[in-house]
N, CA, C and O atoms as CSV, one atom per row, in Angstrom:
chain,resi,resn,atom,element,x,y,z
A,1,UNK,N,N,1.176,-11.080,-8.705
A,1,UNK,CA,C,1.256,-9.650,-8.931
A,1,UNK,C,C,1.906,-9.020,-7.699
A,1,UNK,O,O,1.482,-9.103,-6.547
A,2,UNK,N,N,3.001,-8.377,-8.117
A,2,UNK,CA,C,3.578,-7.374,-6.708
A,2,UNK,C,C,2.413,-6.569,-5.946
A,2,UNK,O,O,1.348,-6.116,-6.365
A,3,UNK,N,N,2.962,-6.558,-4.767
A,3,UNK,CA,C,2.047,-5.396,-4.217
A,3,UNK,C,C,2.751,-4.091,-3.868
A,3,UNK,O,O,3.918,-3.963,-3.497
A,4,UNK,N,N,1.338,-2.633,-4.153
A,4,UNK,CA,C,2.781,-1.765,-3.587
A,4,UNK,C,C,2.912,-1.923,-2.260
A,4,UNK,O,O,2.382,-2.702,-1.469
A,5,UNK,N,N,3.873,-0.875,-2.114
A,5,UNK,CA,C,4.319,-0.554,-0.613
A,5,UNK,C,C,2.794,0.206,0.178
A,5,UNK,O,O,1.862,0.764,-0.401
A,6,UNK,N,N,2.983,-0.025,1.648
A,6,UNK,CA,C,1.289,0.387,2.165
A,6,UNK,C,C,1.144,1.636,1.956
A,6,UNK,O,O,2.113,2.394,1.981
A,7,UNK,N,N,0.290,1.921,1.791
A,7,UNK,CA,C,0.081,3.234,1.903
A,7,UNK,C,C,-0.031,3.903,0.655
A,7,UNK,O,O,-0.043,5.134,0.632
A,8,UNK,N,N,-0.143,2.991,-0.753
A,8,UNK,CA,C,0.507,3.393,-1.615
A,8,UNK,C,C,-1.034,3.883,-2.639
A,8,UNK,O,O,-2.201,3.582,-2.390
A,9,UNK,N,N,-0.504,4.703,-3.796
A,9,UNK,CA,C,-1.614,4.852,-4.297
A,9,UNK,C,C,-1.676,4.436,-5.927
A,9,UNK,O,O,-0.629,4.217,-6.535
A,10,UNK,N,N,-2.843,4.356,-6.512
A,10,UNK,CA,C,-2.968,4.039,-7.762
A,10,UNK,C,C,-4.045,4.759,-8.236
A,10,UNK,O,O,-5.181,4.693,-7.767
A,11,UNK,N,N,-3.519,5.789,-9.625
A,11,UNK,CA,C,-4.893,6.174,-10.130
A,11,UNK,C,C,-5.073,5.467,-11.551
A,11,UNK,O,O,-4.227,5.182,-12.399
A,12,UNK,N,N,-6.455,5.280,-11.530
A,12,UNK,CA,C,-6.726,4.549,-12.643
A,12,UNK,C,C,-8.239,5.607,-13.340
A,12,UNK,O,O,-9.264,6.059,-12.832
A,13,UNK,N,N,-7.633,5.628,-14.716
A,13,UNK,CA,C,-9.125,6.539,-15.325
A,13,UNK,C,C,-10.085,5.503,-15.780
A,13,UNK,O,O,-9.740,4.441,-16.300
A,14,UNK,N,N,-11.194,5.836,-15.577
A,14,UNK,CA,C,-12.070,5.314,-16.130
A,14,UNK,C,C,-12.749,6.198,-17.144
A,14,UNK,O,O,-12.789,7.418,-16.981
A,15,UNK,N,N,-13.215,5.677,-18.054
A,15,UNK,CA,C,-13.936,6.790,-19.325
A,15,UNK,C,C,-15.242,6.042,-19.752
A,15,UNK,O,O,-15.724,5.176,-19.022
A,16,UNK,N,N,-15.657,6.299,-20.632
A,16,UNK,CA,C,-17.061,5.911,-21.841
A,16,UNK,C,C,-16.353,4.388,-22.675
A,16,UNK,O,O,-16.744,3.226,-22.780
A,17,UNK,N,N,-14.990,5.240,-23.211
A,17,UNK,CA,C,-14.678,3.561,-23.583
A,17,UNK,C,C,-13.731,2.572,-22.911
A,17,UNK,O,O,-12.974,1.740,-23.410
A,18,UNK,N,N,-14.085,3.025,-21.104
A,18,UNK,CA,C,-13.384,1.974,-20.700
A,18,UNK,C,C,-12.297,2.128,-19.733
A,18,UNK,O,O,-12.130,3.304,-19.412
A,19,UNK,N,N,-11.397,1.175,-19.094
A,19,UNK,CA,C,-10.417,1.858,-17.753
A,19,UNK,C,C,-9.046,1.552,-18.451
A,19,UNK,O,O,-8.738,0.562,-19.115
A,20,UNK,N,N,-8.177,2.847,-18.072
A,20,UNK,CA,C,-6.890,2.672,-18.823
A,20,UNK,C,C,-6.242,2.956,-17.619
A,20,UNK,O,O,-6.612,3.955,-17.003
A,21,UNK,N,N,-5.078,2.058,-17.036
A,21,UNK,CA,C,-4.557,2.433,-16.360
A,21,UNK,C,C,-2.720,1.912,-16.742
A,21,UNK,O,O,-2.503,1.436,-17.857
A,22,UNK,N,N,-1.755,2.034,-15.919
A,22,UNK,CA,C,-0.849,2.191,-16.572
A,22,UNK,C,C,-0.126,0.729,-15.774
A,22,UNK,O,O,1.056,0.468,-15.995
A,23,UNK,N,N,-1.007,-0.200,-14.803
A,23,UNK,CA,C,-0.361,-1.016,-14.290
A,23,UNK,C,C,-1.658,-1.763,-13.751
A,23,UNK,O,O,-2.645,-1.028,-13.770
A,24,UNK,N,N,-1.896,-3.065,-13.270
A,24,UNK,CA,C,-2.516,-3.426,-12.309
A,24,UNK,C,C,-2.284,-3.385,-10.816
A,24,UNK,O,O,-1.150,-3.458,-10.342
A,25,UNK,N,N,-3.397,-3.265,-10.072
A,25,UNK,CA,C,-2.880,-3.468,-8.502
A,25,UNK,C,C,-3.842,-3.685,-7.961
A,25,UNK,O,O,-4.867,-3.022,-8.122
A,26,UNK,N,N,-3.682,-5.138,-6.827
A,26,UNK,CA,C,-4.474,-5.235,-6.114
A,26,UNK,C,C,-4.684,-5.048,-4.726
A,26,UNK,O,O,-3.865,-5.367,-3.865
A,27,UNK,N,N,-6.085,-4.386,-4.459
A,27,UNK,CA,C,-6.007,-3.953,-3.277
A,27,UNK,C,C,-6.167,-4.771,-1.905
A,27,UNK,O,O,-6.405,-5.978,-1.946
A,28,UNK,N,N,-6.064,-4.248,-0.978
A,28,UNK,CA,C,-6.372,-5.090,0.453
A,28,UNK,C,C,-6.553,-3.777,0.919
A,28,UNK,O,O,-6.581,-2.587,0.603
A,29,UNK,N,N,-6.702,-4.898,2.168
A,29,UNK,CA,C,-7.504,-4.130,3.685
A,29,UNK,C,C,-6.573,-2.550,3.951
A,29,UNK,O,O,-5.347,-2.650,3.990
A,30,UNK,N,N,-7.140,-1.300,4.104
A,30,UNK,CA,C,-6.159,0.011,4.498
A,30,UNK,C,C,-6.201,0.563,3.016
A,30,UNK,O,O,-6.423,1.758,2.822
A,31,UNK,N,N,-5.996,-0.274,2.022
A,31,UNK,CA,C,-5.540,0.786,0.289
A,31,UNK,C,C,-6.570,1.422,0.034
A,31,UNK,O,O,-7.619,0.819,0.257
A,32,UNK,N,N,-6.651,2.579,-0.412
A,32,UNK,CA,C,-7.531,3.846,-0.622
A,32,UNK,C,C,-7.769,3.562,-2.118
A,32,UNK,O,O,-7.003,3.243,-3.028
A,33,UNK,N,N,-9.192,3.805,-2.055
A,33,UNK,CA,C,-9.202,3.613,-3.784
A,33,UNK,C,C,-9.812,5.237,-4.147
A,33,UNK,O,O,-10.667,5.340,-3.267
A,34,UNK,N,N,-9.853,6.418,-4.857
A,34,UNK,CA,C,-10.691,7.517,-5.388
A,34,UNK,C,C,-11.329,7.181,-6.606
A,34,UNK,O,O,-10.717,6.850,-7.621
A,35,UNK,N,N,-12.887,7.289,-6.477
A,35,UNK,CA,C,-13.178,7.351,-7.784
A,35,UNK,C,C,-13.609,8.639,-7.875
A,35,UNK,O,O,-14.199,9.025,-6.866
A,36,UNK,N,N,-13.492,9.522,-8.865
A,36,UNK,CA,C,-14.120,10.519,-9.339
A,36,UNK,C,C,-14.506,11.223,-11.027
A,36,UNK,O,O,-13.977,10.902,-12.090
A,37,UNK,N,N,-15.474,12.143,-10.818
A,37,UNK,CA,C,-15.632,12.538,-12.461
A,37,UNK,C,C,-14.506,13.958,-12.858
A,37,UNK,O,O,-13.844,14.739,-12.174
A,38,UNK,N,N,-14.723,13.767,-14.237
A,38,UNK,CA,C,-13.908,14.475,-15.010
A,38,UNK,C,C,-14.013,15.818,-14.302
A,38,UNK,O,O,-12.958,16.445,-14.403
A,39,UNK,N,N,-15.334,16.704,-13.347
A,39,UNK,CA,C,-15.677,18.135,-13.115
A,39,UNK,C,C,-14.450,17.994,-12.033
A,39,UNK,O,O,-13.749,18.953,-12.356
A,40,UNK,N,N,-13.649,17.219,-10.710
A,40,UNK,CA,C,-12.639,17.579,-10.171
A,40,UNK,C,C,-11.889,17.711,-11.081
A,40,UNK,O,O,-12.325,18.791,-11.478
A,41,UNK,N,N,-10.767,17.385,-12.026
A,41,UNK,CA,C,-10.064,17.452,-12.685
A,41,UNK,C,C,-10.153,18.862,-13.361
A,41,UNK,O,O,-9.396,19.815,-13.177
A,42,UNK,N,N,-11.039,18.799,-14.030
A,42,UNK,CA,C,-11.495,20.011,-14.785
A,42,UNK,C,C,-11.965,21.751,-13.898
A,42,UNK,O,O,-11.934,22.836,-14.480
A,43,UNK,N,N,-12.365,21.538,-12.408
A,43,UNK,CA,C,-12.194,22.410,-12.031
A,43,UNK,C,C,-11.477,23.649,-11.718
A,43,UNK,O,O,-10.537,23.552,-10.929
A,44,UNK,N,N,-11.812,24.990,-12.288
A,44,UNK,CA,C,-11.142,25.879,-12.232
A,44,UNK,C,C,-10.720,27.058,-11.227
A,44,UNK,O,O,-11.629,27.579,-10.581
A,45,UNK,N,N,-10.022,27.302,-11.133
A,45,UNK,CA,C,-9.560,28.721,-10.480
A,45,UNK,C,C,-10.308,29.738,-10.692
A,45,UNK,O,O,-11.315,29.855,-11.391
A,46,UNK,N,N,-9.589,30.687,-9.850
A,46,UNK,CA,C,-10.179,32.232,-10.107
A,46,UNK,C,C,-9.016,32.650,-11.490
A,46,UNK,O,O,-9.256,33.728,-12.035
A,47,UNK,N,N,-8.219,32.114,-11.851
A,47,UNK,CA,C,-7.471,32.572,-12.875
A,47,UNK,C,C,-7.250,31.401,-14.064
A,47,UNK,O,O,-6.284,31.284,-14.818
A,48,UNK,N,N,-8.667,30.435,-13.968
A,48,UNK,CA,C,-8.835,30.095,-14.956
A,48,UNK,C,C,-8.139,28.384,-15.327
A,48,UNK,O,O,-8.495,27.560,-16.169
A,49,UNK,N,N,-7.046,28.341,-14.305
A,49,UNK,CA,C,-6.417,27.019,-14.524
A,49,UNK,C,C,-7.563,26.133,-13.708
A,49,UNK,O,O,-8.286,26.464,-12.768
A,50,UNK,N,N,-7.424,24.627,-14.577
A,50,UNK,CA,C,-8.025,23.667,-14.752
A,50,UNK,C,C,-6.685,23.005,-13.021
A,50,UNK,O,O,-5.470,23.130,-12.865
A,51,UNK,N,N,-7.797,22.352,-12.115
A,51,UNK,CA,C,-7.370,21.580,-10.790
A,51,UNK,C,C,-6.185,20.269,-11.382
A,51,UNK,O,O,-5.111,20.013,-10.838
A,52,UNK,N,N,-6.795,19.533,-12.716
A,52,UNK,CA,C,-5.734,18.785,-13.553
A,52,UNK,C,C,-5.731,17.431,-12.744
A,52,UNK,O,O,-6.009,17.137,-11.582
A,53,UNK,N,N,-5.259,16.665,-13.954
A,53,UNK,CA,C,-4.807,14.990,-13.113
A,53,UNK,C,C,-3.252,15.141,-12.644
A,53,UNK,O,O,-2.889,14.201,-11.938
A,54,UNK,N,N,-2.253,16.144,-12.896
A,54,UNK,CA,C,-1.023,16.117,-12.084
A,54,UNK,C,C,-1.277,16.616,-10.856
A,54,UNK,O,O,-0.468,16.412,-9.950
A,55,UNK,N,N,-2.009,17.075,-10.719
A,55,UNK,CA,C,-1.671,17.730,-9.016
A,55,UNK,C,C,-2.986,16.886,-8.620
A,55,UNK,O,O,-3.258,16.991,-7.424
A,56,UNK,N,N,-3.791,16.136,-9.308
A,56,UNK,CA,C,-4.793,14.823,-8.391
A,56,UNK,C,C,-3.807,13.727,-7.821
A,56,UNK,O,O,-3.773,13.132,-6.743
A,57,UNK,N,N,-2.823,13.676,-9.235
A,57,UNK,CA,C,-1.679,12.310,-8.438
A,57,UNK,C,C,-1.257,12.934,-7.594
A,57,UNK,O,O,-1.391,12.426,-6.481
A,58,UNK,N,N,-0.751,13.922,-7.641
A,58,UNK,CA,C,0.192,14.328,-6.447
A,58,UNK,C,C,-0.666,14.423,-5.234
A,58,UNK,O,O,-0.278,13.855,-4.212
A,59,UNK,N,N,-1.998,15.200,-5.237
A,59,UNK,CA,C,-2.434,15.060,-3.801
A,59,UNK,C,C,-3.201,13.706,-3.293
A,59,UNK,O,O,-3.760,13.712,-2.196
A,60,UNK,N,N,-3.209,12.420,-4.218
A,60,UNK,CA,C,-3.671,10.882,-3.687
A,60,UNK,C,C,-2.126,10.522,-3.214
A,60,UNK,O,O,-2.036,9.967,-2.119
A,61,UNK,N,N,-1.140,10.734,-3.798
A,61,UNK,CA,C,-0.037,10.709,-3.289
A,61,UNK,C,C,0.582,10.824,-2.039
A,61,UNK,O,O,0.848,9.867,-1.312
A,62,UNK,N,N,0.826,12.072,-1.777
A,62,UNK,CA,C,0.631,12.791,-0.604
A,62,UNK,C,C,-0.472,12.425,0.391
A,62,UNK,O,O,-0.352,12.819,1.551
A,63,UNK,N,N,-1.363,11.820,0.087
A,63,UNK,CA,C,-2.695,11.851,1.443
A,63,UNK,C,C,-3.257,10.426,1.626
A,63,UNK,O,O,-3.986,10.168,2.584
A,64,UNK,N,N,-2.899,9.455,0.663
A,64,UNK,CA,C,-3.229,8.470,0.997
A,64,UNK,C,C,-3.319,7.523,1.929
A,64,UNK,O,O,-4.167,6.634,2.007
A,65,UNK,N,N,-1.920,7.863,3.027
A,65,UNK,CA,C,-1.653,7.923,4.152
A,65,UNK,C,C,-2.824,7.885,5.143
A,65,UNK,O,O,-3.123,7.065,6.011
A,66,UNK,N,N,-3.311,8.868,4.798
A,66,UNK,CA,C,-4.282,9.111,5.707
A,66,UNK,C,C,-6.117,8.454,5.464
A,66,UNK,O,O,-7.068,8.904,6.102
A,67,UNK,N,N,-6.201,7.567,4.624
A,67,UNK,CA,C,-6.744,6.367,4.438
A,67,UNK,C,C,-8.376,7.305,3.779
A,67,UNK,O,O,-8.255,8.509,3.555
A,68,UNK,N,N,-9.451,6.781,3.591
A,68,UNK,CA,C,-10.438,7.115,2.680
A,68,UNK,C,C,-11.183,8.816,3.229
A,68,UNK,O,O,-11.387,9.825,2.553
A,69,UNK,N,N,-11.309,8.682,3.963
A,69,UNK,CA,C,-11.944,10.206,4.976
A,69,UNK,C,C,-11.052,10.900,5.277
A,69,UNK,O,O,-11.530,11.906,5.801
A,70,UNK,N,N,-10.030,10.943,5.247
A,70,UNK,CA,C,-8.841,11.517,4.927
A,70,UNK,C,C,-8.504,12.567,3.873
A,70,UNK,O,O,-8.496,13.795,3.958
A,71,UNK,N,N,-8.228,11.749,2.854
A,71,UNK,CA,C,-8.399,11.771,1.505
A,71,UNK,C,C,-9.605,12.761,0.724
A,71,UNK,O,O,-9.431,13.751,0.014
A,72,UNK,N,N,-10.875,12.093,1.144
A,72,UNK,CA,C,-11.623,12.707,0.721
A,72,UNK,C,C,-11.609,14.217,1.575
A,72,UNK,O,O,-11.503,15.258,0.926
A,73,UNK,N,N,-11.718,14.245,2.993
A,73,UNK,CA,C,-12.090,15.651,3.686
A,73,UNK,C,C,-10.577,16.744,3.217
A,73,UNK,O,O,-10.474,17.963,3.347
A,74,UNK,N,N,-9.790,15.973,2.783
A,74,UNK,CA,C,-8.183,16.994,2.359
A,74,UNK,C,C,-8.895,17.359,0.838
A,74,UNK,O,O,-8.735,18.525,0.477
A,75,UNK,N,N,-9.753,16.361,-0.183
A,75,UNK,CA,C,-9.838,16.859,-1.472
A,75,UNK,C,C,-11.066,17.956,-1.381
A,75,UNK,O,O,-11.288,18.798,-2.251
A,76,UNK,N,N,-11.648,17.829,-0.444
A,76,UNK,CA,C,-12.986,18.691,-0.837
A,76,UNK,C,C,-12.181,20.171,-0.283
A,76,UNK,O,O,-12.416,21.075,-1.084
A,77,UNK,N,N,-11.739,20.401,0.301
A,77,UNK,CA,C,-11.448,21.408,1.422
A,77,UNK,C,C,-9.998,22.005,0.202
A,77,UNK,O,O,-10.032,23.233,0.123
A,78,UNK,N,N,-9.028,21.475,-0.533
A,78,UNK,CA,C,-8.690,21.630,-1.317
A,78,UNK,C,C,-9.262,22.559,-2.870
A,78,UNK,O,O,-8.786,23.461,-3.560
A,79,UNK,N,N,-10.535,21.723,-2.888
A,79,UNK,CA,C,-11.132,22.299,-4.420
A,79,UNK,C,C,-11.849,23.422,-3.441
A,79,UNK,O,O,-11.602,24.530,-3.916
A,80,UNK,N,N,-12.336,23.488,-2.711
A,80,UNK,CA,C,-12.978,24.770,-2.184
A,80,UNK,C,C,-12.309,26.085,-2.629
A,80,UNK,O,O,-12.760,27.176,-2.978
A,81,UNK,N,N,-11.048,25.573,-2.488
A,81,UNK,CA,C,-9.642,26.501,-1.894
A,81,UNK,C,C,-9.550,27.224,-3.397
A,81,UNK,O,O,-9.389,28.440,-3.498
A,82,UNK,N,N,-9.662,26.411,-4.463
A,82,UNK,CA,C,-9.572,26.758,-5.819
A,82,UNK,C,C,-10.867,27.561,-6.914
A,82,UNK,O,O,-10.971,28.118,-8.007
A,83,UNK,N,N,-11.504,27.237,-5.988
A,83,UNK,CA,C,-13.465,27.611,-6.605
A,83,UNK,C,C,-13.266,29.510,-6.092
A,83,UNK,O,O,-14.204,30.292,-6.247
């Protein structure tokens, strides 16, 4: 199996019936994994828009770089921003 490039990210959903993702990848030492529930995604604005899985890829994208505490202290500080 290829590996990505470092730094790289992969989201994979998990649900009730199961994980759908659009590729395999395996991780090593440094790769960031996020798990989270549907309420980030689904979190809303003051004008009502849903936080969404396009702008989740985009910000595991963007921040993965910066490895698990990273990641997480950029997502919380993010949804704050939106609440």
């Amino acid at each position: 199996m290829p590996r990505p490039r470092p730094g790289a990210a992969a989201v994979v959903e998990l649900t009730c019936a199961g994980a759908r993702t659009p590729d395999l990848a395996a991780l090593a030492p440094g790769d960031t994994l996020l798990l989270y529930t549907d309420g980030l995604v689904e979190a809303r604005d003051a004008g009502g828009e849903e936080y969404g899985y396009d702008r989740l890829a985009a910000f595991v994208e963007a921040w993965a770089h910066t490895g698990a505490a990273g990641v997480r202290d950029r997502l919380l500080a993010a949804l704050a921003a939106v609440r």
